[in-house]
C-alpha positions as CSV (number, residue, x, y, z in Angstrom):
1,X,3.5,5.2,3.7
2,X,7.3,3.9,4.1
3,X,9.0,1.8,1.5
4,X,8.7,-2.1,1.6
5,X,10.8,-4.8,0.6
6,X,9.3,-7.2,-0.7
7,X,11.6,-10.7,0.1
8,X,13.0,-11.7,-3.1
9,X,11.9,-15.4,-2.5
10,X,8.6,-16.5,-3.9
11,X,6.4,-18.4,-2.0
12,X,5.9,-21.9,-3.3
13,X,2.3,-21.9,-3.0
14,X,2.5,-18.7,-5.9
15,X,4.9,-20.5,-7.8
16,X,3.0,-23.6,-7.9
17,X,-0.4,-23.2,-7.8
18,X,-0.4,-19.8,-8.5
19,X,1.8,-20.4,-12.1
20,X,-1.2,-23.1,-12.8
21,X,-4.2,-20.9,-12.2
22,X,-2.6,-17.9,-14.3
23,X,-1.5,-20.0,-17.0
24,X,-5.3,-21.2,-17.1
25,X,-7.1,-18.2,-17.1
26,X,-4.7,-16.9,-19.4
27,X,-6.1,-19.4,-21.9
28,X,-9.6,-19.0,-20.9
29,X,-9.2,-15.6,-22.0
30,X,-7.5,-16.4,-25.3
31,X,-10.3,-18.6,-26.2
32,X,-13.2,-16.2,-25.8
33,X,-11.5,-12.6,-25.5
34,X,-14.9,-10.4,-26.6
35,X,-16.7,-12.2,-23.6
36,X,-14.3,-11.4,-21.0
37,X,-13.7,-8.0,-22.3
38,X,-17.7,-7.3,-22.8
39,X,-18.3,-9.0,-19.3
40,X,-19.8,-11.7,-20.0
41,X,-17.9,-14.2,-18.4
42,X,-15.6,-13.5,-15.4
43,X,-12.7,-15.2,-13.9
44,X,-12.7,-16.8,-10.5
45,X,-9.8,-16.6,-8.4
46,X,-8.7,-18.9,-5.3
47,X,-8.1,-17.0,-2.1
48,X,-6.5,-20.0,-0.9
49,X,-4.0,-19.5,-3.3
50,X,-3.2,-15.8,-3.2
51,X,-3.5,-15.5,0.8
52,X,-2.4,-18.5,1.7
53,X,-0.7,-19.0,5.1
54,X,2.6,-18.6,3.2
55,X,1.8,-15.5,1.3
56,X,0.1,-13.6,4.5
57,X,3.1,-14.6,6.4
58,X,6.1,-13.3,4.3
59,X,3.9,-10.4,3.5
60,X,2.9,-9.2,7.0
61,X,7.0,-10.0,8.3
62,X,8.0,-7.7,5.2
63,X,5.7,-5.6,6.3
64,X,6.3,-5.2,10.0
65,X,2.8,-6.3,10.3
66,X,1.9,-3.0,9.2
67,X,-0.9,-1.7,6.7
68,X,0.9,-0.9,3.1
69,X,-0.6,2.2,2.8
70,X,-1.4,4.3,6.4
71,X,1.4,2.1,8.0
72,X,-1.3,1.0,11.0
73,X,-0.3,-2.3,12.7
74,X,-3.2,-4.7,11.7
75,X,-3.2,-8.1,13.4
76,X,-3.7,-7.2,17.2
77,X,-7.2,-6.3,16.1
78,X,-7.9,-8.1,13.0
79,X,-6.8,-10.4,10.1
80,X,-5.8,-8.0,7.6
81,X,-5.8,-8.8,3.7
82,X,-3.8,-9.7,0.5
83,X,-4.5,-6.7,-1.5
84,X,-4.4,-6.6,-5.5
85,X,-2.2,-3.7,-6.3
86,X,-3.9,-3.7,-9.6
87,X,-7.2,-5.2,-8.9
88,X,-7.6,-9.0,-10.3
89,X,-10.9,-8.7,-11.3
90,X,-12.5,-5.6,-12.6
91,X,-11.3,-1.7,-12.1
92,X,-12.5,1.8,-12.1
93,X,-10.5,4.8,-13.1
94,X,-12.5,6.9,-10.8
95,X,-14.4,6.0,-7.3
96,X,-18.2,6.3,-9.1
97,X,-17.1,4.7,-12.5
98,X,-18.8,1.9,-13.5
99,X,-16.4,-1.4,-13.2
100,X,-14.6,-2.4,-16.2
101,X,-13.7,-5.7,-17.3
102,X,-11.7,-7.8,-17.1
103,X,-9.3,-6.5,-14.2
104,X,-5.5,-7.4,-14.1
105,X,-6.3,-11.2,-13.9
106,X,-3.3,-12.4,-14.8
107,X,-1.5,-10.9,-12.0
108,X,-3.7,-12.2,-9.0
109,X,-1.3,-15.0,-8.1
110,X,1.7,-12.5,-9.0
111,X,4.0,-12.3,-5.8
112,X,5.0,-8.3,-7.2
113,X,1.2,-7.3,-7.2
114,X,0.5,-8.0,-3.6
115,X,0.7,-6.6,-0.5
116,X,-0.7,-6.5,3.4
117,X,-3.6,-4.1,4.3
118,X,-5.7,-3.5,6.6
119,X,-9.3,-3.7,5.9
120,X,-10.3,0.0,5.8
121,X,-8.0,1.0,3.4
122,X,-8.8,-2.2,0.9
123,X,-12.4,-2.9,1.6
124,X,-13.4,1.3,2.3
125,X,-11.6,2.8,0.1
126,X,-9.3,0.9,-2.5
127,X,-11.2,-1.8,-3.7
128,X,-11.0,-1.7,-7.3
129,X,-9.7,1.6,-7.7
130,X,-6.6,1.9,-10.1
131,X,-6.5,5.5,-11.8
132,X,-3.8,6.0,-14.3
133,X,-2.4,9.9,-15.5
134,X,-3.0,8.5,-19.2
135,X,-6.2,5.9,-18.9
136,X,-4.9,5.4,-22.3
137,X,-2.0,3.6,-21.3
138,X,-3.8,0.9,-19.5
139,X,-2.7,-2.2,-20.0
140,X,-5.6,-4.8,-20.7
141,X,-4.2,-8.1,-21.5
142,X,-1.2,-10.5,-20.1
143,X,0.4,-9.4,-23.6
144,X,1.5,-5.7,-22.4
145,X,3.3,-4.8,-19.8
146,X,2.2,-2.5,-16.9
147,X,5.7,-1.0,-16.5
148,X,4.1,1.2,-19.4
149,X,1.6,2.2,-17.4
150,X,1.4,5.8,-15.6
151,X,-0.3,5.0,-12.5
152,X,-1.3,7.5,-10.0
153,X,-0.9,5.3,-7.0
154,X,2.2,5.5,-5.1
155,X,3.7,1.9,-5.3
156,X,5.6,1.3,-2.0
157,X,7.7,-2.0,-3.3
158,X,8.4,-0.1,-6.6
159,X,12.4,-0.1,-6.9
160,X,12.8,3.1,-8.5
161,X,11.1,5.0,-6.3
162,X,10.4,6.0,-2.5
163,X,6.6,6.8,-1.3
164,X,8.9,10.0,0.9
165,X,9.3,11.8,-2.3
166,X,5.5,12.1,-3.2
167,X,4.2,12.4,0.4
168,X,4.8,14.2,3.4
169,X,3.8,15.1,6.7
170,X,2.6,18.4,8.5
171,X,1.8,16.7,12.3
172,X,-1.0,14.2,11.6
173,X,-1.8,15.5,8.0
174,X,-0.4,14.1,5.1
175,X,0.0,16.3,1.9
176,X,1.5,15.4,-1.9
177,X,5.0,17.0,-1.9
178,X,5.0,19.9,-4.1
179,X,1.6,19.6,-5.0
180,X,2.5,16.5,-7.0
181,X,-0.4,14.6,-8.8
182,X,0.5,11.2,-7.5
183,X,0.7,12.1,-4.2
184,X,-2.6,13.8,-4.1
185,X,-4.4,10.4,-5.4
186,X,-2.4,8.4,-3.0
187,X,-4.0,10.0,0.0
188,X,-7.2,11.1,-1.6
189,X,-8.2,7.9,-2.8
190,X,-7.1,5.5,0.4
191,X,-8.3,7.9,2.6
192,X,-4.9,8.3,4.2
193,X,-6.5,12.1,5.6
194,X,-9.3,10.5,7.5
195,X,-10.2,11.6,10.7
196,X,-9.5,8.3,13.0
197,X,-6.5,7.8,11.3
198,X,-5.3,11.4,12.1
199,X,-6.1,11.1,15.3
200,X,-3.8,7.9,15.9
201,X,-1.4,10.0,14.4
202,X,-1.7,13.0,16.8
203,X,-1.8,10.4,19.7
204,X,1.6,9.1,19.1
205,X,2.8,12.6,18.3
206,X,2.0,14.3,21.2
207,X,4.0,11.6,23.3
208,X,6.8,12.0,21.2
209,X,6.7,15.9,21.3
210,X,7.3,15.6,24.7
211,X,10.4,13.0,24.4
212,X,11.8,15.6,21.9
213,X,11.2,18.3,24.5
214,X,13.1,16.2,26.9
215,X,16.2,15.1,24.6
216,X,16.6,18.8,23.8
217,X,16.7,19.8,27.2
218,X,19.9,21.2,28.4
219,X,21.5,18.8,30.3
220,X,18.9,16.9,30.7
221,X,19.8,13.2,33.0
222,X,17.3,11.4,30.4
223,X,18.5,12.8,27.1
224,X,20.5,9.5,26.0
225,X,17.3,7.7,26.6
226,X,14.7,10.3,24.9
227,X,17.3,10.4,21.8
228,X,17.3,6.6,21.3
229,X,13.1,6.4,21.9
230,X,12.9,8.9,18.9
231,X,15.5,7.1,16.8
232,X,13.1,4.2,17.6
233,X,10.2,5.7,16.6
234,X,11.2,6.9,12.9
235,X,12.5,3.0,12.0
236,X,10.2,1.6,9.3
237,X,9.3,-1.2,11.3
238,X,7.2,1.2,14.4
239,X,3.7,2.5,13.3
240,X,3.3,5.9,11.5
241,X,7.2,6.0,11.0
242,X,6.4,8.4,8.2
243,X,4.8,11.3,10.1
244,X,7.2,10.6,12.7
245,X,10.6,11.3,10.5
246,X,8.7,14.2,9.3
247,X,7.6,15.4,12.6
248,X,11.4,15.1,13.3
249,X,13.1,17.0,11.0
250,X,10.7,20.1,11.4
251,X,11.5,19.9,15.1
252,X,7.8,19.1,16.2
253,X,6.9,22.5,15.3
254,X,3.5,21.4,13.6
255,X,2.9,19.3,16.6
């Protein structure tokens, strides 16, 4: 996971439609809060809205076309979604928990609760997973504010903070730095450990062992070259950039 930015321009189709939508089910909620909250009634939300074109688009170009989360590039094998941060419609604080309602619904058209993902990690594992440290700060209507919240998911647009401090890299294998709680969920929960993944992973690290070998090599004709494929290879836009920087800095020895 790398840090995103998230362009600071809205898409229209958000600020339009989107501001139209919330502002409704806002007031659908107001008029009958014990039904929503006792499930009774659920929202509907329009996917043309939050993944339109428009959205995808910025999202994916923010994004490098690459997966939020295990930073694998999506659309040369498939579509890829527009994933809730904080699920829209119902959540769980734990995988086998039973789904509460209603989910963050007034944030499914928000531009700073979305993000590109590929389908494993939304539609395996995500889905409507959103563990806090303190379930009792959960925020449960549009009149509180989430910033109060103490999730456990690393957020990778977040401002104040950069996925690299709460995960690393040993090789293919991620691990929470220092043990540290948020870290562990992150890659626990999105199955950023699993076994395919790791192995696209060890792939790409192998071939860049050897370009390390090769740039270290003592006058070595293609060193100028090997050094500017690794430099390559640890920008935020190439796949895996994460374990690569790592793999880097400890000199491939995990590798």
């Amino acid at each position: 996971m790398v840090k995103i930015n998230r362009p600071a321009e809205i898409p229209v189709k958000l600020v339009g439609d989107g501001s139209l939508e919330t502002a409704n089910n806002i007031a659908l909620y107001r008029a009958d809060v014990a039904s929503f909250q006792q499930g009774t009634k659920k929202f509907s939300f329009d996917s043309n809205i939050y993944g339109h074109d428009s959205v995808k688009v910025s999202l994916k170009t923010a994004q490098h076309d690459k997966c939020c989360f295990c930073e694998s590039q999506v659309t040369h094998i498939a579509y890829g979604d527009v994933e809730h941060f904080r699920p829209k419609a119902a959540y769980v604080q734990n995988a086998n928990d039973a789904l509460q309602r209603p989910g963050y619904f007034w944030l499914a058209y928000e531009w700073s609760n979305l993000l590109f993902c590929c389908q494993i990690c939304n539609q395996r594992f995500k889905k409507n997973l959103f563990p806090l440290l303190d379930p009792t700060t959960r925020v449960s209507s549009p009149d509180g504010n989430v910033k109060d919240e103490d999730a456990l998911f690393v957020d990778p647009t977040a401002e104040e903070e950069n996925p690299e401090d709460f995960i690393g890299f040993r090789g293919d294998t991620p691990f929470a730095r220092d043990g540290n709680r948020r870290g562990e969920a992150t890659i626990e929960a999105l199955g950023l450990k699993r076994e395919t993944l790791r192995g696209r992973r060890a792939a790409l690290l192998e071939k860049l062992k050897l370009i390390y070998d090769i740039a270290n090599y003592p006058n070595s004709p293609f060193g100028v070259r090997a050094n500017q494929l690794l430099q390559n290879a640890v920008n935020p836009r190439e796949e895996y950039s994460a374990a690569v920087k790592c793999a880097l800095q400890n000199g491939f020895k995990y590798v």
